[in-house]
C-alpha positions as CSV (number, residue, x, y, z in Angstrom):
1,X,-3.9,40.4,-3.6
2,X,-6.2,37.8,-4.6
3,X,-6.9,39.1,-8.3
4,X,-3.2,39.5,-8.5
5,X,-3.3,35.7,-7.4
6,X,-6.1,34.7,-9.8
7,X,-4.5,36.7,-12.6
8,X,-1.0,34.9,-12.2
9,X,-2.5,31.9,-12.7
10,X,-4.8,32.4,-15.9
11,X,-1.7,34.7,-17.4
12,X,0.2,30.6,-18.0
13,X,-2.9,29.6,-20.0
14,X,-2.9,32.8,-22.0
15,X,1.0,32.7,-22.4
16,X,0.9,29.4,-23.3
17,X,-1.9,30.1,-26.3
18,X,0.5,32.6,-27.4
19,X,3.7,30.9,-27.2
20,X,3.8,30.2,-30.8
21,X,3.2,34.0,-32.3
22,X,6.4,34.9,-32.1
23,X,6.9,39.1,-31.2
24,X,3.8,40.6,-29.2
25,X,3.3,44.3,-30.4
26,X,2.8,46.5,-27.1
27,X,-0.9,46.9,-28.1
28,X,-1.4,43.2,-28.2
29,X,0.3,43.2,-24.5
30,X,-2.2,45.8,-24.0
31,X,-4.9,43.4,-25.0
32,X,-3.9,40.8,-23.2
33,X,-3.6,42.5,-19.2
34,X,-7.1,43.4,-20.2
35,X,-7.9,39.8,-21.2
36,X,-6.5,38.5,-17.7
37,X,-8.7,40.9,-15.7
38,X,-11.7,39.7,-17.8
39,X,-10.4,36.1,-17.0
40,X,-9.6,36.9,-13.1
41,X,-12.8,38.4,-12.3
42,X,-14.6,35.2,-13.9
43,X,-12.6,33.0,-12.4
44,X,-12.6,34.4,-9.0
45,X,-16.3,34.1,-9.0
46,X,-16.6,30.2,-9.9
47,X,-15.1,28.3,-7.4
48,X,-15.3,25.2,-9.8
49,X,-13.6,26.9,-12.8
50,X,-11.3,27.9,-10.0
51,X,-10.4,24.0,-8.3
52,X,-10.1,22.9,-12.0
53,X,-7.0,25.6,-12.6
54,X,-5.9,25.4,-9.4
55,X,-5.5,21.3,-9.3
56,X,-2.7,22.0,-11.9
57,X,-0.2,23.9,-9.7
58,X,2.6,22.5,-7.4
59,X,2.0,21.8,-3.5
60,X,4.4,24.7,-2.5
61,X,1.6,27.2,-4.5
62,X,-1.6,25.4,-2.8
63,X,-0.2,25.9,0.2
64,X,0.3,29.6,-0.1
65,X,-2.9,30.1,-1.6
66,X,-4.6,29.3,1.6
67,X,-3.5,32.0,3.4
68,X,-4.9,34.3,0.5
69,X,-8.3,34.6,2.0
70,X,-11.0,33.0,4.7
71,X,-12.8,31.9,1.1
72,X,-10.0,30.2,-0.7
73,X,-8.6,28.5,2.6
74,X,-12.1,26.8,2.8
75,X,-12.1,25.7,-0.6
76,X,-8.9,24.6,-0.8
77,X,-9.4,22.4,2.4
78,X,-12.7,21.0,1.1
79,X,-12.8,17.1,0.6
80,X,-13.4,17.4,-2.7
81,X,-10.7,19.8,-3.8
82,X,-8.3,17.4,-2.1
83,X,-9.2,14.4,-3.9
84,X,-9.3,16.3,-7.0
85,X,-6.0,17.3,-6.3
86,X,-4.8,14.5,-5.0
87,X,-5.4,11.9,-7.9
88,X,-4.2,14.2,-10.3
89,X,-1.5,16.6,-9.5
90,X,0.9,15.0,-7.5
91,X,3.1,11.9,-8.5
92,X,3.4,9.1,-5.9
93,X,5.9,7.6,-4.3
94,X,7.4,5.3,-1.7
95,X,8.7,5.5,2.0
96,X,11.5,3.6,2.4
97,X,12.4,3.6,5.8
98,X,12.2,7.1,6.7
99,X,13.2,8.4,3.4
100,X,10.9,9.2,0.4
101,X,11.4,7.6,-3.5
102,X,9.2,9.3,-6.4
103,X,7.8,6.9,-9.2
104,X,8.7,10.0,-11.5
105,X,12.2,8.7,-13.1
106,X,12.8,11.9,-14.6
107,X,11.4,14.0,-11.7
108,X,12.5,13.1,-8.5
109,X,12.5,16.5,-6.4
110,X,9.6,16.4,-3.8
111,X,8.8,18.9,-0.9
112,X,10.3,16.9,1.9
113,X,12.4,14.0,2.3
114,X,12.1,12.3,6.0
115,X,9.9,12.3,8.9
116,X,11.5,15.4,10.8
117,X,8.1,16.2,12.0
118,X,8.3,15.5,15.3
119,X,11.2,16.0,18.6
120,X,10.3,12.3,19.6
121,X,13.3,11.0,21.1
122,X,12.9,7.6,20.1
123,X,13.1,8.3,16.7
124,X,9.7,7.9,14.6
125,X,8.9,5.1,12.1
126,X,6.0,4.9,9.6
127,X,3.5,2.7,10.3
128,X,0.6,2.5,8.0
129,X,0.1,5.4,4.7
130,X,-3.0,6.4,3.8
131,X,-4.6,8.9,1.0
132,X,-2.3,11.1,1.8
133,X,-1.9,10.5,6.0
134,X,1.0,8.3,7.7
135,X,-0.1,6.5,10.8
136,X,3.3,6.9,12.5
137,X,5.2,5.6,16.2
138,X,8.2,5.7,18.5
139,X,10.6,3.2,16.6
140,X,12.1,2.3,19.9
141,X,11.5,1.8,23.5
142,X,9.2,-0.4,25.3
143,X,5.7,-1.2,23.6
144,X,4.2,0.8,26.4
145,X,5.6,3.7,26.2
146,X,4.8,4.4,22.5
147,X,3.0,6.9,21.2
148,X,1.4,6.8,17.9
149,X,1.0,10.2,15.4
150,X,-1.0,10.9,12.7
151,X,1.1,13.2,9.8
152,X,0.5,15.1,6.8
153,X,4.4,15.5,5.2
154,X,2.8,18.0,2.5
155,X,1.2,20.0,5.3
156,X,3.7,19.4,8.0
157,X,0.4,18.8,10.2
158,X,0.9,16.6,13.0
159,X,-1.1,14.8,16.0
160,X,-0.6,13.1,18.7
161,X,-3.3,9.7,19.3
162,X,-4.2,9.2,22.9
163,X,-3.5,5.7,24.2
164,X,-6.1,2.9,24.0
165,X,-8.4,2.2,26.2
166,X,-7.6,-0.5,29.0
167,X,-4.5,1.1,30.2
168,X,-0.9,-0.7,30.2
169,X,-1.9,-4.2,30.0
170,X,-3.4,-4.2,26.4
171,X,-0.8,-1.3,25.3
172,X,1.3,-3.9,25.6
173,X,-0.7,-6.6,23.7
174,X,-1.5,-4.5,20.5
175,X,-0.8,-6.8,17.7
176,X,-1.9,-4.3,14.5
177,X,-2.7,-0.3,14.0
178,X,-3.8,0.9,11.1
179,X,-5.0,3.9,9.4
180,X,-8.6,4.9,7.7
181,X,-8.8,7.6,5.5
182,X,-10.2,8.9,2.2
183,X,-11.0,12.7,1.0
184,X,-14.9,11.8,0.1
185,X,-16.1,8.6,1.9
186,X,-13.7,8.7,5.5
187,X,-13.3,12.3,5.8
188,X,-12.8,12.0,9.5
189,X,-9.6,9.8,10.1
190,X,-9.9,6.5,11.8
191,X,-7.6,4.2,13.8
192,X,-8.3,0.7,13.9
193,X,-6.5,-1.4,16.9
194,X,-6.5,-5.0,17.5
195,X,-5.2,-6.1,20.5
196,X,-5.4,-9.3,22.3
197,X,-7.8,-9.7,25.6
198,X,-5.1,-10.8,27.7
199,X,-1.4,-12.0,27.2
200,X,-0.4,-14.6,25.2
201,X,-4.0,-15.4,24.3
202,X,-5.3,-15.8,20.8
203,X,-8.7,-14.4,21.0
204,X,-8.0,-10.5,19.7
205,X,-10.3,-7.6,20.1
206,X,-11.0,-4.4,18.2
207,X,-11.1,-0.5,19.4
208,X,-11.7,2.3,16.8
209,X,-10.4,5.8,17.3
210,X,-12.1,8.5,15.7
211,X,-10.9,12.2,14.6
212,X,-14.3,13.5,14.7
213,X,-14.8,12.4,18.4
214,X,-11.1,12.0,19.6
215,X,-11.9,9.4,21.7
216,X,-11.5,5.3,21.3
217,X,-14.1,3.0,21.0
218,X,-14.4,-0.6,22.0
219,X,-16.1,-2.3,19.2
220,X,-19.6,-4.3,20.7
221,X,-19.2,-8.0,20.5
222,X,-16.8,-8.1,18.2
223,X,-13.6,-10.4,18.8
224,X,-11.8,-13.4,17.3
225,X,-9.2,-16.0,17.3
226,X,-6.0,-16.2,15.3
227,X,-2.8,-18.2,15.9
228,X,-0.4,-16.7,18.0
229,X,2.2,-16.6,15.4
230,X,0.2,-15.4,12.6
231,X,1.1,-11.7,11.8
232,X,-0.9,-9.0,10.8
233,X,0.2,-6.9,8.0
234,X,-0.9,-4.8,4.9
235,X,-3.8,-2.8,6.2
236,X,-5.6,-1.1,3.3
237,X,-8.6,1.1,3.8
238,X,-11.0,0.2,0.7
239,X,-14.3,0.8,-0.2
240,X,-15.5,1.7,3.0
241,X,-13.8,-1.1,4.6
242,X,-10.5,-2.0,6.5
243,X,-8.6,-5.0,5.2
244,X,-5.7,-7.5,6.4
245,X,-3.6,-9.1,3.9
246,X,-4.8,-12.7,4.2
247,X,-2.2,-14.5,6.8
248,X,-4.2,-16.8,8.8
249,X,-7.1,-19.8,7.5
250,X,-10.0,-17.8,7.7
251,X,-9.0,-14.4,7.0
252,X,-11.3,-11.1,7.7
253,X,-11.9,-7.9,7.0
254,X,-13.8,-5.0,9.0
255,X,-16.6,-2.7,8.1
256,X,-16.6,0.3,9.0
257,X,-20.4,1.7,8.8
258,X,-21.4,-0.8,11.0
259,X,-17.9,-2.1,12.7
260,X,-18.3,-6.3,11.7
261,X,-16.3,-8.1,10.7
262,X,-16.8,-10.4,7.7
263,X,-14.8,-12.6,5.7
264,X,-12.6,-12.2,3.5
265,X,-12.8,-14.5,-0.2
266,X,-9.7,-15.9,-1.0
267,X,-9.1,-16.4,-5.3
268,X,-10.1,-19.8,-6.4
269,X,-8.1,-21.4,-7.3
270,X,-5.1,-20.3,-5.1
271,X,-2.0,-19.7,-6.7
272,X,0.6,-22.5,-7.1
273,X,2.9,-21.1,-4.9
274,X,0.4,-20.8,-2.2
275,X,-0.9,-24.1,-2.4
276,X,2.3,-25.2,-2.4
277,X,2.8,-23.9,1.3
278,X,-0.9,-25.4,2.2
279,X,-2.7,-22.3,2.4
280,X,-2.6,-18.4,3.6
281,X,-1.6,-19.2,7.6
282,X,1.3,-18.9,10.0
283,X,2.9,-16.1,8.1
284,X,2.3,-17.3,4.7
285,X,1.0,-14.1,3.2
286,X,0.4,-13.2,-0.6
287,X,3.6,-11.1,-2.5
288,X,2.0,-8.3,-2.4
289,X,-1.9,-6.3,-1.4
290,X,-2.7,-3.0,-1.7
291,X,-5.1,-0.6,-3.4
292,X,-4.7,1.9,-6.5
293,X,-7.2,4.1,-7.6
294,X,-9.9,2.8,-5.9
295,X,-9.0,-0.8,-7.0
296,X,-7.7,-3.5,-4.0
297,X,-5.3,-5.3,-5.7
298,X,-3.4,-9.2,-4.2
299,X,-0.5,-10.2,-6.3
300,X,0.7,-14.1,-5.9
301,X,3.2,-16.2,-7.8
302,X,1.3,-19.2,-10.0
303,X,5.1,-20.4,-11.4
304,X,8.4,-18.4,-10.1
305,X,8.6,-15.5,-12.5
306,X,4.4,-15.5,-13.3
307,X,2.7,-13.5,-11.1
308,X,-1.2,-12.9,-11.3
309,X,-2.3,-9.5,-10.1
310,X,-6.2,-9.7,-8.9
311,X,-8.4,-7.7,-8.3
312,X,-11.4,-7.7,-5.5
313,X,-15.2,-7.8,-7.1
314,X,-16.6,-3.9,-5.2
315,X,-19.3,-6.4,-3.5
316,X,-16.3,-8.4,-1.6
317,X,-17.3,-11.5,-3.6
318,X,-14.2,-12.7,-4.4
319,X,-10.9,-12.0,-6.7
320,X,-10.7,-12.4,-11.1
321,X,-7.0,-11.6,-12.4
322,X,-6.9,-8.5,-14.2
323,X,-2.8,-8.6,-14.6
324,X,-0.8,-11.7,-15.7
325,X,2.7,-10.3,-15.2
326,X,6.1,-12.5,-16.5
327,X,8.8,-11.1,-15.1
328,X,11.6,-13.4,-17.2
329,X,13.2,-10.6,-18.8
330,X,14.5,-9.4,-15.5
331,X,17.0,-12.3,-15.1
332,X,18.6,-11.7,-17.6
333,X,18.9,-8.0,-16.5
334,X,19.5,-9.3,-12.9
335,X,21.4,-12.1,-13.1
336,X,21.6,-12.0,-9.3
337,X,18.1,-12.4,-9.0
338,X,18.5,-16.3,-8.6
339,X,19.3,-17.8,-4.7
340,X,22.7,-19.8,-5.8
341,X,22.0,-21.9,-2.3
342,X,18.5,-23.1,-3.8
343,X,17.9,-25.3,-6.0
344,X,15.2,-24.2,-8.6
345,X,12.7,-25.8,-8.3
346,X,12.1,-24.2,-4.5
347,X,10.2,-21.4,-3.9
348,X,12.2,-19.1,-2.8
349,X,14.8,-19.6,-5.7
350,X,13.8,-16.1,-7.2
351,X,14.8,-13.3,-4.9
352,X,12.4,-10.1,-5.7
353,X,9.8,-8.4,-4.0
354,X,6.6,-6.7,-5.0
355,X,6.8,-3.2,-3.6
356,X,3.8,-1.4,-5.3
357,X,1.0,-1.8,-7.6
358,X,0.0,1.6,-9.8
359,X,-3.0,1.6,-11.7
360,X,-2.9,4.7,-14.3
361,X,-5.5,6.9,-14.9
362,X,-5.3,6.2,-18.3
363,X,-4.8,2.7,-18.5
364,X,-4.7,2.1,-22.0
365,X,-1.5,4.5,-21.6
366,X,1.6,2.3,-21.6
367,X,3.3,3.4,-18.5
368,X,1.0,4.4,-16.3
369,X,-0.1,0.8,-14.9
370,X,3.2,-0.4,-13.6
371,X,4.7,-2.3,-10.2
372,X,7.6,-1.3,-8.3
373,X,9.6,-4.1,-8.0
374,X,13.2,-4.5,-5.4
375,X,15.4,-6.6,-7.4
376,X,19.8,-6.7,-6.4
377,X,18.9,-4.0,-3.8
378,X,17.9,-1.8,-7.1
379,X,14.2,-0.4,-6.8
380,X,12.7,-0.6,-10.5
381,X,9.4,0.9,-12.4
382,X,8.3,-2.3,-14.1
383,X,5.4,-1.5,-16.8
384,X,3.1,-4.4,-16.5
385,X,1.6,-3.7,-20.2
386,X,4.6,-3.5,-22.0
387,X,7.3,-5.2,-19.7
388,X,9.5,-2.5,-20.2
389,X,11.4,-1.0,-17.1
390,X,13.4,1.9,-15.1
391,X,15.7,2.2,-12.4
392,X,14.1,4.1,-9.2
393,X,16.5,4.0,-6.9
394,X,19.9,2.1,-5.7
395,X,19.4,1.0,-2.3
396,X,23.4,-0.2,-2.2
397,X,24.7,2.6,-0.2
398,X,21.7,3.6,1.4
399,X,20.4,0.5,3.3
400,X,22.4,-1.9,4.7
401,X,19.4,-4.3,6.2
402,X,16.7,-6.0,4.0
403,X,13.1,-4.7,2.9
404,X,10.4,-6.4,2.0
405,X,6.2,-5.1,0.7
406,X,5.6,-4.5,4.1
407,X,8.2,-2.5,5.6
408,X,7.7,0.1,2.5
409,X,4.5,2.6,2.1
410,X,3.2,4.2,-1.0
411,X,2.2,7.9,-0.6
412,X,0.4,10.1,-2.5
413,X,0.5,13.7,-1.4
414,X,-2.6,15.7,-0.2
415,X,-3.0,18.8,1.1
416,X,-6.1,17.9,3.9
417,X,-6.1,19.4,7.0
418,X,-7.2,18.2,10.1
């Protein structure tokens, strides 16, 4: 079985050498069986000849591999064949909602669709994404009675995270979950909770839930104040770290070696649109942060249709803009894109929101660094090199109430296990 596997597999790259020779003689096809079980017993003794085939082939073949043997279930669920995989094979894409939108315009079949993963009767809703995990939760019902679920869609893997610890009265007072998780630096899955100490108080603290323990963790001496009204939004797990999108004056972010907290630069100078509002604070939070292949990105407007994409230094010592993006050509496109009951010179004249920011592999390669922009309730593939852009998706008939970055999450299939 698994030479017949191995030999299925190395019979496209010999195919594919011969595709142009036109008739094969019955000899040659003779030739060529013997050339595959040459090439199947050397590849079934490499394993690293066999991730590099194997990182080629569709999520529906990885997954039936694994059941091949004891051997290539072990390899397949090693770390570093998932993040292999990961970053090359499968095209990303964006939850809506509960429903899933490739950034492949001219491929948009995927292996699933919604989040059917679960009989929770209050309906689930995705909370945080992740590598390749959601951080999911009851969409309904009293705060207390959620319950929170880590899921692999690819995998169809799901589980079930105990409650924090303190019992009802901080349930009730979480004010952020979030989701650690990377193939080679977080192979163990984290949750990171901040709740407040008591209700209505300002003065939050942190608990940290671990796969590799299943238990939470009460972070020592670690606690701090933010304005009751400030919200907590666009958790990103980066560089061994676990980052807010900057709402409130003195905005942090927590490491996760040593759990402390440390702040978190802000570019200098701000953009024009933030200064214009007096700051990050009180819910005035940048357009869009996230991270792309291994890069944390913030994106801010410095005049309406300008945007400056930056990008954090790896030592957290501040932001440089690596993307000036003008996004002029899309009102002429979108002529909708204008608020007729502001005047222009406000800043919320322009109606558009950042959804995603994709950094290619190749980024000299024209579309492959792009952001996904909502524009007229049309989600568009906007190439930030060339300016050049694609239709996604036409939310018109689909969704009936608004979206903005933080009610939508990128996901990058992965075939982990836990």
């Amino acid at each position: 079985m698994v030479w017949v596997l191995i030999n299925s597999v190395v019979e496209i790259g010999v195919r594919f050498g011969n595709r142009f020779s036109g008739c094969v003689s019955l000899s040659s096809m003779a030739d060529i069986d013997h050339e595959l079980t040459q090439s199947g017993a050397m590849i079934g003794s490499n394993d690293d000849l066999l991730m590099e085939i194997l990182r080629w082939l569709p999520v529906v073949s990885i997954l039936r591999f694994k059941s091949v043997s004891k051997h290539w279930r072990s390899l397949l669920n090693h770390h570093h064949f998932c993040h292999l995989y990961g970053s090359t094979s499968l095209s990303p894409g964006l939850f809506v909602r509960d429903f899933y939108i490739r950034y492949d315009v001219e491929n948009q079949t995927t292996p699933f669709r919604g989040l059917d993963f679960h009989p929770d009767p209050s309906r689930i809703k995705i909370v945080q994404s992740c590598n390749g995990l959601l951080l999911c939760c009851s969409d309904r019902g009293h705060k207390g009675a959620r319950a929170y679920y880590v899921f692999n869609p690819i995998t169809k893997k799901c589980t079930i995270i105990p409650p924090i610890i303190g019992g009802l009265d901080v349930v009730t007072s979480i004010r952020f979950m979030g989701l650690a998780f990377h193939q080679t630096d977080c192979v163990h899955y984290k949750i990171i909770c901040i709740h407040r100490e008591k209700e209505f108080e300002q003065r939050l603290q942190l608990q940290i839930y671990s796969s590799k323990t299943g238990k939470w963790k009460k972070t020592s001496n670690e606690s701090f104040w933010v304005s009751y009204y400030s919200p907590f939004s666009g958790g990103v797990y980066w560089n061994r770290a676990f980052h807010w999108a900057p709402s409130y004056t003195r905005p942090n972010y927590l490491k996760l070696d040593n759990e402390k907290l440390l702040a978190l630069p802000l570019p200098s100078p701000l953009p024009a649109r933030v200064q214009s509002f007096g700051g990050y604070h009180d819910g005035v939070r940048p357009l869009y942060f996230g991270e792309s292949r291994g890069h944390l990105h913030l994106v801010d407007a410095e005049n309406y249709l300008h945007l400056n994409v930056y990008e954090m230094l790896s030592d957290h010592s501040g932001w440089f803009v690596k993307y000036q993006v003008e996004l002029d050509d899309l009102e002429v496109a979108y002529p909708d894109i204008t608020h007729v009951l502001q005047q222009e010179s406000r800043p919320h004249y322009y109606k558009f929101e950042i959804l995603d920011v994709v950094r290619g592999e190749d980024e000299e390669e024209v579309d492959e660094t792009f952001m996904v922009i909502k524009v007229s309730k049309k989600i568009i593939r906007y190439s930030i090199l060339d300016k050049s852009f694609k239709q996604l998706f036409d939310l018109t008939n689909t969704l009936h109430q608004s979206i903005g970055p933080w009610a939508v999450h990128r996901y990058t299939g992965s075939t982990t296990s836990f």
